[in-house]
C-alpha positions, -999 to 999 in steps of 0.1 A, spaced: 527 -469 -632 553 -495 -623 543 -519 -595 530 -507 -563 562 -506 -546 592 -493 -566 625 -502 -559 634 -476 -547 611 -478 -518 614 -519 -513 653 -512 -502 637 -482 -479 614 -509 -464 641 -531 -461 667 -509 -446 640 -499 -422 630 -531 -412 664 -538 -405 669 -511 -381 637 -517 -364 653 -555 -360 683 -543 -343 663 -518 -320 640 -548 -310 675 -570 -310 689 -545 -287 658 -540 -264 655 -578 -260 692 -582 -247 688 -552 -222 653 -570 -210 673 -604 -209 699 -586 -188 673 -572 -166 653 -607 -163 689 -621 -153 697 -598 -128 659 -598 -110 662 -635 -115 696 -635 -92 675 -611 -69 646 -632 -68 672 -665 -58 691 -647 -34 660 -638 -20 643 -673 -19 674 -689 -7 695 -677 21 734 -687 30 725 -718 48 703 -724 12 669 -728 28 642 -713 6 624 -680 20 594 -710 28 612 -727 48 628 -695 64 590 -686 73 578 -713 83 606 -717 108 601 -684 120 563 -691 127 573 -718 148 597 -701 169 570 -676 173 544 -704 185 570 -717 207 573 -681 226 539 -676 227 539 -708 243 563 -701 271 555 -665 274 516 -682 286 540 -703 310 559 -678 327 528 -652 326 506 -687 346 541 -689 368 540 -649 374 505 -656 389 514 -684 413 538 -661 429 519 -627 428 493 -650 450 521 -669 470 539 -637 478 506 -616 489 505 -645 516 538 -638 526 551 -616 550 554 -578 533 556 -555 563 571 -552 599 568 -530 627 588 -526 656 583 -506 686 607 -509 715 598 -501 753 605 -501 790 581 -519 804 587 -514 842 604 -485 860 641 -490 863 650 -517 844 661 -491 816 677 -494 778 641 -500 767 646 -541 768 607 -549 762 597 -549 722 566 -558 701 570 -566 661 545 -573 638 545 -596 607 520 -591 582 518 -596 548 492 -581 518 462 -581 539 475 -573 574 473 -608 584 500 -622 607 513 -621 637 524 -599 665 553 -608 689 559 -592 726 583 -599 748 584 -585 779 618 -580 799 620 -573 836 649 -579 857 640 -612 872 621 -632 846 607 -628 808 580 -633 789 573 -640 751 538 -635 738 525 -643 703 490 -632 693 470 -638 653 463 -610 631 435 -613 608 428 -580 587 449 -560 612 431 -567 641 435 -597 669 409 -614 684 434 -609 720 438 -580 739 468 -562 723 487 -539 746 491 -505 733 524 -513 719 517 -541 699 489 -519 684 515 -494 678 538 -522 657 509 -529 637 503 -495 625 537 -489 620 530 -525 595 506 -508 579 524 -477 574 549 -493 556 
């Protein structure tokens, strides 16, 4: 029995070995072609035109983001203010024109109501006749006056709160 190998079967080895070289050669240089281009991935990714890193890029972003928050809690404190300043305002106004003596025609008398959210205001009548006229002005608290009110300056403030 000659040696454990024979010759024959050393160059078999060899040849083999050789093959299995190149096949590892060759799957090596495709992985180092696939590392390269993920790498060039991976850097555009990390770095953007203006060359910040992806970081930086985030971090940036985070701030802007604070910074909105922190003027959208300004303008939603200023929205607020002026839901309270314009329920005090005036929101409504009736009218209701009238003759208020015989003859003196065209319907020259008027009352008008001002009130705002919660039917507080004011209610305005003037009263024409053909020799003199006269203004009144009366408080309205919750729709109602602590005056008399003349039928027609009820009438202005229901036509307010109709509207």
């Amino acid at each position: 029995m000659e040696g454990l190998f024979s010759m024959a079967s050393i160059s078999d080895l060899t040849a083999a070995a050789l093959l299995l070289a190149a096949v590892a050669a060759l799957a090596a240089g495709y992985l180092f072609f696939l590392f390269r281009r993920l790498s060039a991935r991976y850097d555009a990714l990390m770095r953007n035109a203006s060359g910040k890193s992806l970081e930086e890029m985030v971090v940036g972003r985070l701030e802007q983001v604070q910074k909105v928050e922190n003027d959208m809690s300004l303008i939603n404190n200023r929205c607020w203010q002026l839901s309270e300043q314009v329920a005090k305002c005036i929101q409504r106004i009736g009218v209701v024109r009238f003759n208020a003596f015989d003859g003196t025609g065209s319907d020259l008398s008027f009352a008008i109501a001002f009130l705002d959210e919660k039917n507080d205001g004011v209610v305005f009548s003037s009263i024409y006749g053909r020799n003199e006229g006269r203004c009144y002005a009366k408080p309205i608290k919750h729709g109602q006056s602590t005056y008399a009110l003349s039928d027609e300056e009820k009438k202005a403030i229901e036509l307010c709160k109709k509207n």
